[in-house]
PDB file with SEQRES, HELIX, SHEET and CRYST1 records, atoms N, CA, C and O in Angstrom:
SEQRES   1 A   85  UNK UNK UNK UNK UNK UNK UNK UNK UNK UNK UNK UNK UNK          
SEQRES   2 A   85  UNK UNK UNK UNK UNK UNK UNK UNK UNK UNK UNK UNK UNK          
SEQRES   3 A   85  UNK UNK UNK UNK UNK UNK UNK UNK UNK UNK UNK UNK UNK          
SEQRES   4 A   85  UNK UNK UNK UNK UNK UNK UNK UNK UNK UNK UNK UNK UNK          
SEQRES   5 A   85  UNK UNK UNK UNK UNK UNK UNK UNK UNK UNK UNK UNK UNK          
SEQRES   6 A   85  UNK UNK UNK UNK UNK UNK UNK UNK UNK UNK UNK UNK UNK          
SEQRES   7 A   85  UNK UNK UNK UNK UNK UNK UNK                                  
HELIX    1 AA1 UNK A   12  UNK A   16  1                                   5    
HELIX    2 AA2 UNK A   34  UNK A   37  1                                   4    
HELIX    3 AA3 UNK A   67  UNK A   76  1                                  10    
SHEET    1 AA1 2 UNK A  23  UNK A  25  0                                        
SHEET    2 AA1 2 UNK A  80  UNK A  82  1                                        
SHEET    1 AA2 3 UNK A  28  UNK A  29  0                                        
SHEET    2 AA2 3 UNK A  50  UNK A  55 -1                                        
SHEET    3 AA2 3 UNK A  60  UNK A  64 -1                                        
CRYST1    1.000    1.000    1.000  90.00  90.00  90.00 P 1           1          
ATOM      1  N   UNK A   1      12.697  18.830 -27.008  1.00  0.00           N  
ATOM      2  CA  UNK A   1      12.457  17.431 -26.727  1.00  0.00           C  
ATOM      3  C   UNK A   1      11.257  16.990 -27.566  1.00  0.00           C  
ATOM      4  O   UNK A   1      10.369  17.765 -27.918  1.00  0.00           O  
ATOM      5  N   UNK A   2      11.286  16.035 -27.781  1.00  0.00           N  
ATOM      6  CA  UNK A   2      10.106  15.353 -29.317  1.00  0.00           C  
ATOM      7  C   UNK A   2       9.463  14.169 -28.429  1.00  0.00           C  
ATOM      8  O   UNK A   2      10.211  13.215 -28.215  1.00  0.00           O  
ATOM      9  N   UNK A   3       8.588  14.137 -28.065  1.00  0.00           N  
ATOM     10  CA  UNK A   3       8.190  12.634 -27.966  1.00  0.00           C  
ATOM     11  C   UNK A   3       7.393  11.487 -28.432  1.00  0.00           C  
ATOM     12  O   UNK A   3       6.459  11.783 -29.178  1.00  0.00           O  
ATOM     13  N   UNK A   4       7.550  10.317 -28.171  1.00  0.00           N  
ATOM     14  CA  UNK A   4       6.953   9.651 -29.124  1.00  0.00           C  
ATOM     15  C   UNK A   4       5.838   9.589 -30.062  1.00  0.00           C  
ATOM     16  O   UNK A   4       5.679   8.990 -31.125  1.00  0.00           O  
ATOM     17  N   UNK A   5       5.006  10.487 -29.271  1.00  0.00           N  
ATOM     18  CA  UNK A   5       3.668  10.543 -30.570  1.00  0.00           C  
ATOM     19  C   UNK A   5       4.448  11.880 -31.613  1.00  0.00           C  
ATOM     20  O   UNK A   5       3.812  12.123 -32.639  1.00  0.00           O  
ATOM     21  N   UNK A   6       5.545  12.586 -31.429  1.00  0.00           N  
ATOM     22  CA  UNK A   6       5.744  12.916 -32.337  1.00  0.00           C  
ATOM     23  C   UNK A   6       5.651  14.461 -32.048  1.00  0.00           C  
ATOM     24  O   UNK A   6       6.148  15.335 -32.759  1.00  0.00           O  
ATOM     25  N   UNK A   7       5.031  14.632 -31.046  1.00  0.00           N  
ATOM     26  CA  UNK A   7       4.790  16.480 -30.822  1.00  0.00           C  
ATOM     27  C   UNK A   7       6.045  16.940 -29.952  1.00  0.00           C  
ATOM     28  O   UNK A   7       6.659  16.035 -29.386  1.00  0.00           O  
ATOM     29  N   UNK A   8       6.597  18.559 -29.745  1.00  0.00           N  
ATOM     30  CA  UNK A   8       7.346  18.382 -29.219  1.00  0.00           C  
ATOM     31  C   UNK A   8       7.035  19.043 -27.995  1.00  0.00           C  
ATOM     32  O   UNK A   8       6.214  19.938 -28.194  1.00  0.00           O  
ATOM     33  N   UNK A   9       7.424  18.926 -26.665  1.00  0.00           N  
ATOM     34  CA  UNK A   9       7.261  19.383 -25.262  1.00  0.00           C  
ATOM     35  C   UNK A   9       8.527  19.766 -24.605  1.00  0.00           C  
ATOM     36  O   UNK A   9       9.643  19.412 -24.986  1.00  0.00           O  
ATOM     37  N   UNK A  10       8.211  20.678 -23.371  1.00  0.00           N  
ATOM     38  CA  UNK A  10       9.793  21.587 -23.063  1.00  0.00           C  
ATOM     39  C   UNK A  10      10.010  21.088 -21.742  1.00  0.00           C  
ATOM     40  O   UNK A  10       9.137  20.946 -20.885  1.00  0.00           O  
ATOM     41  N   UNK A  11      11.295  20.817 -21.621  1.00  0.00           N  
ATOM     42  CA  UNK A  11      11.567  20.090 -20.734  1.00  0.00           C  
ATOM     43  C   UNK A  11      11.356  21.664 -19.510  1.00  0.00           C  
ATOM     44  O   UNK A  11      11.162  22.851 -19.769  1.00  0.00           O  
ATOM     45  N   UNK A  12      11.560  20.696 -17.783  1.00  0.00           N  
ATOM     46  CA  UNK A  12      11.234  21.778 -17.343  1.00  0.00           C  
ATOM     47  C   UNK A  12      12.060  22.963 -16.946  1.00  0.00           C  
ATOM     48  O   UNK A  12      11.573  23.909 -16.327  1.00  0.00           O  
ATOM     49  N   UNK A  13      13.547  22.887 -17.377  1.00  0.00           N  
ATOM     50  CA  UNK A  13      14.834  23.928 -17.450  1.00  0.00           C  
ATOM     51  C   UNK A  13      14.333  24.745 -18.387  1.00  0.00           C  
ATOM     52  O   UNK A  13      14.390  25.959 -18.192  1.00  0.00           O  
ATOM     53  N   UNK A  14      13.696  24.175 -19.688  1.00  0.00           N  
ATOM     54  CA  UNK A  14      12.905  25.219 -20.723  1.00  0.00           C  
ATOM     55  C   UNK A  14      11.773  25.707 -20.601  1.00  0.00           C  
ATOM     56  O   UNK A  14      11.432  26.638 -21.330  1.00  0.00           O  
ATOM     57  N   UNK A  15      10.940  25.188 -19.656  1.00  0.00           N  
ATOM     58  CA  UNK A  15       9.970  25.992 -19.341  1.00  0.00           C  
ATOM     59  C   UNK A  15      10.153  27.093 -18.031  1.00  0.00           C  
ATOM     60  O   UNK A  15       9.470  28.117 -18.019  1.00  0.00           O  
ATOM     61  N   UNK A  16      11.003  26.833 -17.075  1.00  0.00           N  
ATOM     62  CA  UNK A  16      11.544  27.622 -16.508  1.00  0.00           C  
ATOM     63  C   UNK A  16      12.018  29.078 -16.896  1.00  0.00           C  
ATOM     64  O   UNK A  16      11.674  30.152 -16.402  1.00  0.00           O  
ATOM     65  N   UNK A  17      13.077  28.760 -18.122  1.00  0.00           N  
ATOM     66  CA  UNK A  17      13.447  29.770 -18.746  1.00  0.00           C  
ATOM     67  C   UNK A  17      12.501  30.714 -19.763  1.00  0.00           C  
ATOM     68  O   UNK A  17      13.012  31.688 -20.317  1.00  0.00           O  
ATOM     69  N   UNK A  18      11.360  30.434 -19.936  1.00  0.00           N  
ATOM     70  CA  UNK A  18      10.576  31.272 -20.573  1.00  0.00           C  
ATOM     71  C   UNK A  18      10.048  31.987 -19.712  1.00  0.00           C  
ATOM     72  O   UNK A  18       9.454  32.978 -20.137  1.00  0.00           O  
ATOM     73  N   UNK A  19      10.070  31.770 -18.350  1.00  0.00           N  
ATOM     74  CA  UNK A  19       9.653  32.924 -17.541  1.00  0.00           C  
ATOM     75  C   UNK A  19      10.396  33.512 -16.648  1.00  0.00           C  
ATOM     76  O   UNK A  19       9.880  34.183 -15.754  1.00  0.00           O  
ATOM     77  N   UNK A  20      11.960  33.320 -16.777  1.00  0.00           N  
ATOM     78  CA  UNK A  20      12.647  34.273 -16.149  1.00  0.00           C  
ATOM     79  C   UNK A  20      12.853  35.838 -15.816  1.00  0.00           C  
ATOM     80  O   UNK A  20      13.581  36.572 -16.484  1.00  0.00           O  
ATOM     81  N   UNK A  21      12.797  35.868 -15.732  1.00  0.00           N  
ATOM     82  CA  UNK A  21      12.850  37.495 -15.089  1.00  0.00           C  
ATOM     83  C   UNK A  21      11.551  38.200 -15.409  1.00  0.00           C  
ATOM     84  O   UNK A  21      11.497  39.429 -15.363  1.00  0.00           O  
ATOM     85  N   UNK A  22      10.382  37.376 -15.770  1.00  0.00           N  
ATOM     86  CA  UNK A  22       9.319  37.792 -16.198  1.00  0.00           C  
ATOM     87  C   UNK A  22       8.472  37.394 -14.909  1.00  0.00           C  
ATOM     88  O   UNK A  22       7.741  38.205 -14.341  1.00  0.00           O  
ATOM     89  N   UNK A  23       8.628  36.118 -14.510  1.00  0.00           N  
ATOM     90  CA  UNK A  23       7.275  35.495 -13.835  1.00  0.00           C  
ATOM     91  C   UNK A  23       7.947  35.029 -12.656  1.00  0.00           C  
ATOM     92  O   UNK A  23       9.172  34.910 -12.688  1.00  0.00           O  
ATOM     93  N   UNK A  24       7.173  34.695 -11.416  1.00  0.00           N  
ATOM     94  CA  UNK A  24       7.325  34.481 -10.119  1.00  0.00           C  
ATOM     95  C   UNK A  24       6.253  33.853  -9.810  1.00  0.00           C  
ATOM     96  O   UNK A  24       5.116  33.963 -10.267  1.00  0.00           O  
ATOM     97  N   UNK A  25       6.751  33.058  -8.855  1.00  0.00           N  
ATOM     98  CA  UNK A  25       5.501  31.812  -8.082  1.00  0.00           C  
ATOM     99  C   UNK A  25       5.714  32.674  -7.027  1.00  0.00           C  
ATOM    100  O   UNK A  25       6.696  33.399  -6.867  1.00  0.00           O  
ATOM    101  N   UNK A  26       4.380  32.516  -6.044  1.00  0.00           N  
ATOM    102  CA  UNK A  26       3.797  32.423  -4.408  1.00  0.00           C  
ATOM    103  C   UNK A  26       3.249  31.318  -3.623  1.00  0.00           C  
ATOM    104  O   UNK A  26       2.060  31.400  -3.315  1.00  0.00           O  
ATOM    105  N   UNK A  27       3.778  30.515  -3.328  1.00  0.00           N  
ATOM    106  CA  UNK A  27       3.727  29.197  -2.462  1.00  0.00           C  
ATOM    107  C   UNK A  27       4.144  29.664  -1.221  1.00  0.00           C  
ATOM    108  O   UNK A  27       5.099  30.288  -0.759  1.00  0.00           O  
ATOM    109  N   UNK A  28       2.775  28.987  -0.707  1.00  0.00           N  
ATOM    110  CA  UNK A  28       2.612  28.991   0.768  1.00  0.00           C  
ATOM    111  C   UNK A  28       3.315  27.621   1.776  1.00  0.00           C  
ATOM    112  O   UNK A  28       2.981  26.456   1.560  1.00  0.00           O  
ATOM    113  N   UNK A  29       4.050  27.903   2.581  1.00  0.00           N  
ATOM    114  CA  UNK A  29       4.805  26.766   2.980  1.00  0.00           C  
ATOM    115  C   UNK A  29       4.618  27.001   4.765  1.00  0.00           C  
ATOM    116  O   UNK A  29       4.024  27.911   5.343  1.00  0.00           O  
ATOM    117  N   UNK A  30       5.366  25.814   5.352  1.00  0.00           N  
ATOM    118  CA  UNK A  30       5.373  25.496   6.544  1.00  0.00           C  
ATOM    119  C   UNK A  30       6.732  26.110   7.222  1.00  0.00           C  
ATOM    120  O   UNK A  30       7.484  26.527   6.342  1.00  0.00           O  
ATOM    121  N   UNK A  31       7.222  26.270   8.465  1.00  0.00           N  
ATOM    122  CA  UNK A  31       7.923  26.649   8.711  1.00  0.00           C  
ATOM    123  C   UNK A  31       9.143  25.440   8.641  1.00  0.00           C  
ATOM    124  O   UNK A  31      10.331  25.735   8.514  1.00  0.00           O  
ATOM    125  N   UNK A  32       8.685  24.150   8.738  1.00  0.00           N  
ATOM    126  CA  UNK A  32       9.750  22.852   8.673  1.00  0.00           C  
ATOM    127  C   UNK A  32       9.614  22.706   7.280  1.00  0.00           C  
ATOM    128  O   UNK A  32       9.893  21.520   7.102  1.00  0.00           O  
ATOM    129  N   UNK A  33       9.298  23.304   5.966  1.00  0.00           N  
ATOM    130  CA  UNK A  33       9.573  23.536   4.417  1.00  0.00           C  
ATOM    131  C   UNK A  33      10.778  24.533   4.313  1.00  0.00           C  
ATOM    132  O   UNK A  33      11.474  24.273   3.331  1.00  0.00           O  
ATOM    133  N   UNK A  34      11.161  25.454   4.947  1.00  0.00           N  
ATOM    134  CA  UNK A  34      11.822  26.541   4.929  1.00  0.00           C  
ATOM    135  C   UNK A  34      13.133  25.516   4.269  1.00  0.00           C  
ATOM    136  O   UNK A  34      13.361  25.264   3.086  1.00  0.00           O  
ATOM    137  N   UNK A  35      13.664  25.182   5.160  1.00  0.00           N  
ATOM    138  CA  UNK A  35      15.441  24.475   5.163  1.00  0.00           C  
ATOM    139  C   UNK A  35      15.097  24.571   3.738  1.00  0.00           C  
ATOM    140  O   UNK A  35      15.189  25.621   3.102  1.00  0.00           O  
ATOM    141  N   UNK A  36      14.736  23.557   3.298  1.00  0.00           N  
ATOM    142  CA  UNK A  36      15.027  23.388   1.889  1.00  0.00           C  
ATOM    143  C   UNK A  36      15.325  24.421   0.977  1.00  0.00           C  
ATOM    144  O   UNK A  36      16.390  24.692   0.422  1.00  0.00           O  
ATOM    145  N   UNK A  37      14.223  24.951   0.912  1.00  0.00           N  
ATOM    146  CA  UNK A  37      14.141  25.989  -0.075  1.00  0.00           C  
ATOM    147  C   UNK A  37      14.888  27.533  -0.025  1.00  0.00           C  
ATOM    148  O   UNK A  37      15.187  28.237  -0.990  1.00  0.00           O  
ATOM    149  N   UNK A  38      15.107  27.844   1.586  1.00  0.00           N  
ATOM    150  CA  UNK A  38      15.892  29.004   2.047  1.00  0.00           C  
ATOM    151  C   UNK A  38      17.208  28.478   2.805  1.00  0.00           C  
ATOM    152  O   UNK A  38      17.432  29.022   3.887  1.00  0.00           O  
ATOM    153  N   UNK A  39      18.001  27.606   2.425  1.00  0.00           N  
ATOM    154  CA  UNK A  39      19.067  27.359   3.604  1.00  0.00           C  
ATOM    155  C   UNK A  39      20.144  28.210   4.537  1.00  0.00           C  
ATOM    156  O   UNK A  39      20.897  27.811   5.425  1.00  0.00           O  
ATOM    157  N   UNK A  40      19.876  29.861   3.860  1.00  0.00           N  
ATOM    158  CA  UNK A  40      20.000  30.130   4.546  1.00  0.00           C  
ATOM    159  C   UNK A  40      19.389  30.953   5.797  1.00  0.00           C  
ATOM    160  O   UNK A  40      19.976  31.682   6.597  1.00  0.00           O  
ATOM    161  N   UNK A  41      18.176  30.643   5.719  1.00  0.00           N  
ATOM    162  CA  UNK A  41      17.132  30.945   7.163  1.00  0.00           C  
ATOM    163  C   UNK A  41      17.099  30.511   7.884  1.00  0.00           C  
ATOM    164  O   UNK A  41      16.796  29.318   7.906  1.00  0.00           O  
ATOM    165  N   UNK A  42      17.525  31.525   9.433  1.00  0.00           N  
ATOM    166  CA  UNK A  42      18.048  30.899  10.592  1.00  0.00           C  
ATOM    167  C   UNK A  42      16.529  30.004  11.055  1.00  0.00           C  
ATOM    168  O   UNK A  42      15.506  29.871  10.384  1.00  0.00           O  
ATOM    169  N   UNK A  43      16.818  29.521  12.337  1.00  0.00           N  
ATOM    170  CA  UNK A  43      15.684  28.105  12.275  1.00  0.00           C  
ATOM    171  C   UNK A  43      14.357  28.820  12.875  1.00  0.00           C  
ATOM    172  O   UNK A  43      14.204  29.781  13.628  1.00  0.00           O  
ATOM    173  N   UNK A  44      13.662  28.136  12.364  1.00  0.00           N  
ATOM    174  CA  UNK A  44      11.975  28.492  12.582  1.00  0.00           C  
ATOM    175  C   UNK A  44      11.363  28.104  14.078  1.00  0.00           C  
ATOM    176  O   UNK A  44      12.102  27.437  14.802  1.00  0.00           O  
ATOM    177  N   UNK A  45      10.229  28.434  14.515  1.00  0.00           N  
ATOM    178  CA  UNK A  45       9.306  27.364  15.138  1.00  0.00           C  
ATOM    179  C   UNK A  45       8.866  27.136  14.344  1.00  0.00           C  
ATOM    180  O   UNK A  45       8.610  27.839  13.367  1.00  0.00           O  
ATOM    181  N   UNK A  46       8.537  25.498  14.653  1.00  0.00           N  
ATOM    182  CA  UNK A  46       7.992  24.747  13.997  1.00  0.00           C  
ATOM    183  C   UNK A  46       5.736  25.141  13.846  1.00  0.00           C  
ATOM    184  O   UNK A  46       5.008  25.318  14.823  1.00  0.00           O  
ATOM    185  N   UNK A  47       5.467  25.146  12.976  1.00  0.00           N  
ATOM    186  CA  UNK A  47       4.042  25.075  12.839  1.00  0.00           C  
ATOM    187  C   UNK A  47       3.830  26.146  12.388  1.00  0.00           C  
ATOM    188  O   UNK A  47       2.621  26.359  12.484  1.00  0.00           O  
ATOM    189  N   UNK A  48       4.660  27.480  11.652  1.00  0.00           N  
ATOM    190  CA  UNK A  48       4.197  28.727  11.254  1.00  0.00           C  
ATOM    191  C   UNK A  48       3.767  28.780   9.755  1.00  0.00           C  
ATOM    192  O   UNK A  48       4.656  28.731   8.905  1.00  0.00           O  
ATOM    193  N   UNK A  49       2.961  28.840   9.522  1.00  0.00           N  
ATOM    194  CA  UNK A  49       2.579  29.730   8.307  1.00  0.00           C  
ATOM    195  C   UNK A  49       3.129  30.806   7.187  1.00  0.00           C  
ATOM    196  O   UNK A  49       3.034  32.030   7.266  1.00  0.00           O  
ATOM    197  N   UNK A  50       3.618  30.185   6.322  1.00  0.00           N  
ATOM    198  CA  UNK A  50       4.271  31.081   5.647  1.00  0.00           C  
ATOM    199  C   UNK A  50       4.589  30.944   4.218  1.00  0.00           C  
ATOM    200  O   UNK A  50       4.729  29.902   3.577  1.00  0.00           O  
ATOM    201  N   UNK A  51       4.688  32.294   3.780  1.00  0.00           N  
ATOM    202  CA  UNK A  51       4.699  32.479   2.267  1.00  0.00           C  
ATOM    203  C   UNK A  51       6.073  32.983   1.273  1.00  0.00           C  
ATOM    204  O   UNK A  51       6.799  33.976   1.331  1.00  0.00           O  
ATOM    205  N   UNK A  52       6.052  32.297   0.745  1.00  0.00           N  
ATOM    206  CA  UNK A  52       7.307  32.624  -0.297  1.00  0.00           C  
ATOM    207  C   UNK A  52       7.267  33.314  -1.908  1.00  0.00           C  
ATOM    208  O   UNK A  52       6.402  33.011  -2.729  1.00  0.00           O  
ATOM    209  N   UNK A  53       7.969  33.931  -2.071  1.00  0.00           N  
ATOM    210  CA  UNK A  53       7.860  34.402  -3.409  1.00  0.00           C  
ATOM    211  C   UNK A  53       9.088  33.709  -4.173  1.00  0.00           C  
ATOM    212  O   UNK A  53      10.143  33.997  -3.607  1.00  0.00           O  
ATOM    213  N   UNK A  54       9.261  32.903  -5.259  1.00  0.00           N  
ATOM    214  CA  UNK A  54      10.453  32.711  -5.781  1.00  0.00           C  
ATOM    215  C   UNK A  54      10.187  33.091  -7.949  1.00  0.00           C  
ATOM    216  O   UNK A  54       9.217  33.421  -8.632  1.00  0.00           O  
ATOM    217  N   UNK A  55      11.613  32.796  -8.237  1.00  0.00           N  
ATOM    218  CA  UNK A  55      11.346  33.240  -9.697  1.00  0.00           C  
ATOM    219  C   UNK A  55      10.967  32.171 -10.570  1.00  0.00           C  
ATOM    220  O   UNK A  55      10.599  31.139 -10.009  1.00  0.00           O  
ATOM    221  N   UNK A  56      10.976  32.188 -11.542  1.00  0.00           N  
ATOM    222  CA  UNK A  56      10.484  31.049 -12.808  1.00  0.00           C  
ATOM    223  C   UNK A  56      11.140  29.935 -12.407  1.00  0.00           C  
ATOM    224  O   UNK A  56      10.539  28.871 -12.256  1.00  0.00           O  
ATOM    225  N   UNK A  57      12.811  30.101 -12.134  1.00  0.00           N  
ATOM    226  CA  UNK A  57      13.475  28.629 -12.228  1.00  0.00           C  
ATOM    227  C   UNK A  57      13.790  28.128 -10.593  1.00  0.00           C  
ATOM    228  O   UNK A  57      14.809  27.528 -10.250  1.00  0.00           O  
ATOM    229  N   UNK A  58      12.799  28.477  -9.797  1.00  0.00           N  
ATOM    230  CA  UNK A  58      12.698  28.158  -8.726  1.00  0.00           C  
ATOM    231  C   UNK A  58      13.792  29.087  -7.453  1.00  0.00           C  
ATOM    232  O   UNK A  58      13.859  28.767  -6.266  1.00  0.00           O  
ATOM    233  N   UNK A  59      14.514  30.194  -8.066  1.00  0.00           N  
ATOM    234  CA  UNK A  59      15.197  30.884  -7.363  1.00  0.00           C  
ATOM    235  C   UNK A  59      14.442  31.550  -6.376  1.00  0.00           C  
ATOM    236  O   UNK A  59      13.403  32.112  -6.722  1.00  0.00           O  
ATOM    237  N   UNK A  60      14.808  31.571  -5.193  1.00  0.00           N  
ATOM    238  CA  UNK A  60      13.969  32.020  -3.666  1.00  0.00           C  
ATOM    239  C   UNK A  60      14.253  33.465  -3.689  1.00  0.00           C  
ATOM    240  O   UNK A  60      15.377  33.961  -3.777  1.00  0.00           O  
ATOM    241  N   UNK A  61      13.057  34.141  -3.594  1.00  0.00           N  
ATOM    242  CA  UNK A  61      13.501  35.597  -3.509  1.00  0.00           C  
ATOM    243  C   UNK A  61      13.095  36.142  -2.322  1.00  0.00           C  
ATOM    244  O   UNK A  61      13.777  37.107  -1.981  1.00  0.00           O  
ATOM    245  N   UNK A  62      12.122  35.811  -1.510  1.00  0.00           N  
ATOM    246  CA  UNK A  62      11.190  36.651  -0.714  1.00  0.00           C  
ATOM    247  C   UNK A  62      10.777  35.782   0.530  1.00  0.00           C  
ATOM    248  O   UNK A  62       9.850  35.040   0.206  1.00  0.00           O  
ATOM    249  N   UNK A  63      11.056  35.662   1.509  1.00  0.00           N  
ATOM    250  CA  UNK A  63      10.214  34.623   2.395  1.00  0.00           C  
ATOM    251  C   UNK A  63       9.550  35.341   4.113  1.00  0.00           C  
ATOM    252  O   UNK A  63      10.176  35.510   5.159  1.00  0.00           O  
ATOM    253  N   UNK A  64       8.210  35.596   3.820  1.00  0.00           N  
ATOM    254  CA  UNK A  64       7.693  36.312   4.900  1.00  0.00           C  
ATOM    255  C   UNK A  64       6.109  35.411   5.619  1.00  0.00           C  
ATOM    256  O   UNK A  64       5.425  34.494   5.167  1.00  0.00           O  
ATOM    257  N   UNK A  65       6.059  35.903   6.391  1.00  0.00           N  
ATOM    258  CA  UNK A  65       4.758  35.194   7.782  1.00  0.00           C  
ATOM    259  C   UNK A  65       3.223  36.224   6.804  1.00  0.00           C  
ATOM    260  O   UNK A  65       2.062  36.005   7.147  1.00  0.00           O  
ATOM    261  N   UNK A  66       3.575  37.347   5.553  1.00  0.00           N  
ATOM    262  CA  UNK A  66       2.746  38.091   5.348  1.00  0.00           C  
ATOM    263  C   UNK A  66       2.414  37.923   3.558  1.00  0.00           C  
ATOM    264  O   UNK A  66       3.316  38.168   2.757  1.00  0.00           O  
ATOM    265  N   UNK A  67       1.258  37.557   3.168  1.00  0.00           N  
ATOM    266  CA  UNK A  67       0.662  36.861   2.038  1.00  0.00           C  
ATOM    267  C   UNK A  67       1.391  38.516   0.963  1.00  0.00           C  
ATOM    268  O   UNK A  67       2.217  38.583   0.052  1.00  0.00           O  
ATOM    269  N   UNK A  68       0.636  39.485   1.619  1.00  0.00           N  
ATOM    270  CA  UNK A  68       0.627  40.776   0.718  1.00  0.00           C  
ATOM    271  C   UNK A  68       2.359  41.044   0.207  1.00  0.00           C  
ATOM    272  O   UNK A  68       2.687  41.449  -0.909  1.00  0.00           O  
ATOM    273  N   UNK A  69       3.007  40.809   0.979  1.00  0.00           N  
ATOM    274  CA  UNK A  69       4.225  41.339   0.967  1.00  0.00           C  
ATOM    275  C   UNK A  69       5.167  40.425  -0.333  1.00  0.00           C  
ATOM    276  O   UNK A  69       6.138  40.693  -1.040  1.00  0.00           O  
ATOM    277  N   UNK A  70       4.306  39.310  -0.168  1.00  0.00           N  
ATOM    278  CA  UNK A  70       4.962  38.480  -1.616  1.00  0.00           C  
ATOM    279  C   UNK A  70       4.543  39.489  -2.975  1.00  0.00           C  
ATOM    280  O   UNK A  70       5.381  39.907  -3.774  1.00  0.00           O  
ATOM    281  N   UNK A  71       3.213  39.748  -3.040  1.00  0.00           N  
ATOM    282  CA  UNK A  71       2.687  40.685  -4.143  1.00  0.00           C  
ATOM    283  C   UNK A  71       3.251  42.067  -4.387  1.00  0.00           C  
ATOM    284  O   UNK A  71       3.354  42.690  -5.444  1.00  0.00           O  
ATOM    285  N   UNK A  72       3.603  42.405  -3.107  1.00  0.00           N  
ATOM    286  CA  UNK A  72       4.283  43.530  -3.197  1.00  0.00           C  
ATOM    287  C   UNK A  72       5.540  43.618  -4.042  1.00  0.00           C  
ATOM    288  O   UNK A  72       5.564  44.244  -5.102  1.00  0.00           O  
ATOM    289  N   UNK A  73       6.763  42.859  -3.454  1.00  0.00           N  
ATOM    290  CA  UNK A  73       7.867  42.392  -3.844  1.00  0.00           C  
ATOM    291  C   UNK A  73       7.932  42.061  -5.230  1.00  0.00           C  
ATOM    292  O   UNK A  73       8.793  42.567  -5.949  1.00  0.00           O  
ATOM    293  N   UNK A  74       6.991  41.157  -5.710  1.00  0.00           N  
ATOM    294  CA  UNK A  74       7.390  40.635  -7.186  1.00  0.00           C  
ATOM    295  C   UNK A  74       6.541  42.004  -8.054  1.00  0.00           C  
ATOM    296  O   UNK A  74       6.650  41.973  -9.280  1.00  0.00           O  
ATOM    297  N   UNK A  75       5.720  43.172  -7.441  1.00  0.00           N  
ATOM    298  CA  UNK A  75       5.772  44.283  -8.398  1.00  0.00           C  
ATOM    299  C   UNK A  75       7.266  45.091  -8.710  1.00  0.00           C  
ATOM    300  O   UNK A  75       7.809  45.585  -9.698  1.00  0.00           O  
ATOM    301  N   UNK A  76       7.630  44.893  -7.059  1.00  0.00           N  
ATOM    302  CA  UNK A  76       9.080  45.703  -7.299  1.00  0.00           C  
ATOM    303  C   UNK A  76      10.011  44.977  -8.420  1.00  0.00           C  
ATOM    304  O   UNK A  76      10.962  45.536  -8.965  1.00  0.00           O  
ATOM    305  N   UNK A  77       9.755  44.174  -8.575  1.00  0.00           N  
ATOM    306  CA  UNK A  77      11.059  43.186  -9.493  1.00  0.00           C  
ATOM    307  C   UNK A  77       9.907  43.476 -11.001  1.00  0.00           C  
ATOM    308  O   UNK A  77      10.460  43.301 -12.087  1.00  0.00           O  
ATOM    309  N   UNK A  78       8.345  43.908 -11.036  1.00  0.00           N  
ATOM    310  CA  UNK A  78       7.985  44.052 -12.253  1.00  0.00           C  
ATOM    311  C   UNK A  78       8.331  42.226 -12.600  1.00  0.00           C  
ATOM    312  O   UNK A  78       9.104  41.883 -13.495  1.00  0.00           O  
ATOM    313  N   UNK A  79       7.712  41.400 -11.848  1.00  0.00           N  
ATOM    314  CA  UNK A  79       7.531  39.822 -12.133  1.00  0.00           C  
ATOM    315  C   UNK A  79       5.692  39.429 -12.055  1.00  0.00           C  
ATOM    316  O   UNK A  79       4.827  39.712 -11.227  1.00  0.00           O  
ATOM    317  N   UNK A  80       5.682  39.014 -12.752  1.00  0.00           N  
ATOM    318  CA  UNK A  80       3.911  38.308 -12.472  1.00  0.00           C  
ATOM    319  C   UNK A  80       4.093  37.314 -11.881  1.00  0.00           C  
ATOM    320  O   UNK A  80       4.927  36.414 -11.785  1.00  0.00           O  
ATOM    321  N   UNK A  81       3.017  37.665 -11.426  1.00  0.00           N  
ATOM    322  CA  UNK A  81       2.513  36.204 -10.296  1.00  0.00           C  
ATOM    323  C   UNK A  81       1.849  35.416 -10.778  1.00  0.00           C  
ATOM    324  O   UNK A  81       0.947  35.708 -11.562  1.00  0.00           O  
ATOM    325  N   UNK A  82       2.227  33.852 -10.311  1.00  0.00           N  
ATOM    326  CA  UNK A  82       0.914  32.851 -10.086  1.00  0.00           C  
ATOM    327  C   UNK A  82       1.240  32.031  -8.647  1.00  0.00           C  
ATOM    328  O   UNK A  82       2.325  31.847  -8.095  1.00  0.00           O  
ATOM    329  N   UNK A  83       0.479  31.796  -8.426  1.00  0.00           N  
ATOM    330  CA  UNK A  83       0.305  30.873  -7.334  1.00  0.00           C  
ATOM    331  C   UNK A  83       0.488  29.523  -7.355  1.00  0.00           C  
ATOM    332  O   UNK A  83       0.053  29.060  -8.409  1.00  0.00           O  
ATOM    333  N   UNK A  84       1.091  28.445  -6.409  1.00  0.00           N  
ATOM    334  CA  UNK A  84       0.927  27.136  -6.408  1.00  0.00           C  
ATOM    335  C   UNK A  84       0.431  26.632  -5.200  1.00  0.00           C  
ATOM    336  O   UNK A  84       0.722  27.251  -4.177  1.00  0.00           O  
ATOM    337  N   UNK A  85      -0.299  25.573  -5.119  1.00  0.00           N  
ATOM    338  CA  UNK A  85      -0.620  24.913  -4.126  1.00  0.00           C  
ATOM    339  C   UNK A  85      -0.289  23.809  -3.778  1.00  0.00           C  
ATOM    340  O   UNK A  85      -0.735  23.331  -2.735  1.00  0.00           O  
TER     341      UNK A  85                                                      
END                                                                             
């Protein structure tokens, strides 16, 4: 993608894909965030604390009440982490 001043920038399917099977996010979410992102996780209480591991292009891999266990997981897959807030 080129844009008008002329430089070019990656859309975000292409920036996604430069970190596939390489890189993984850890976002911390709510238990009424779940649906979305895990549909198939049976239903929550509402107000829990919780952390997710997913891959570059937003694929959900990991969803636990335990911060470490995301870090754990994306060593097993040999994915780096970053975090979002």
């Amino acid at each position: 993608m080129i844009e008008k001043s002329g430089k070019q920038s990656l859309s975000a399917a292409d920036l996604a894909l430069l970190g596939s099977g390489k890189i993984g996010y850890i976002r911390k979410m709510s238990s009424e965030d779940v649906t979305a992102r895990f549909p198939e996780a049976p239903a929550l209480d509402p107000g829990l604390e919780l952390w997710a591991l997913f891959g570059a292009d937003g694929t959900p891999i990991l969803l636990t009440d335990n911060r470490s266990s995301t870090f754990y997981r994306a060593a097993e897959d040999e994915l780096k982490t970053v975090s979002l807030h």
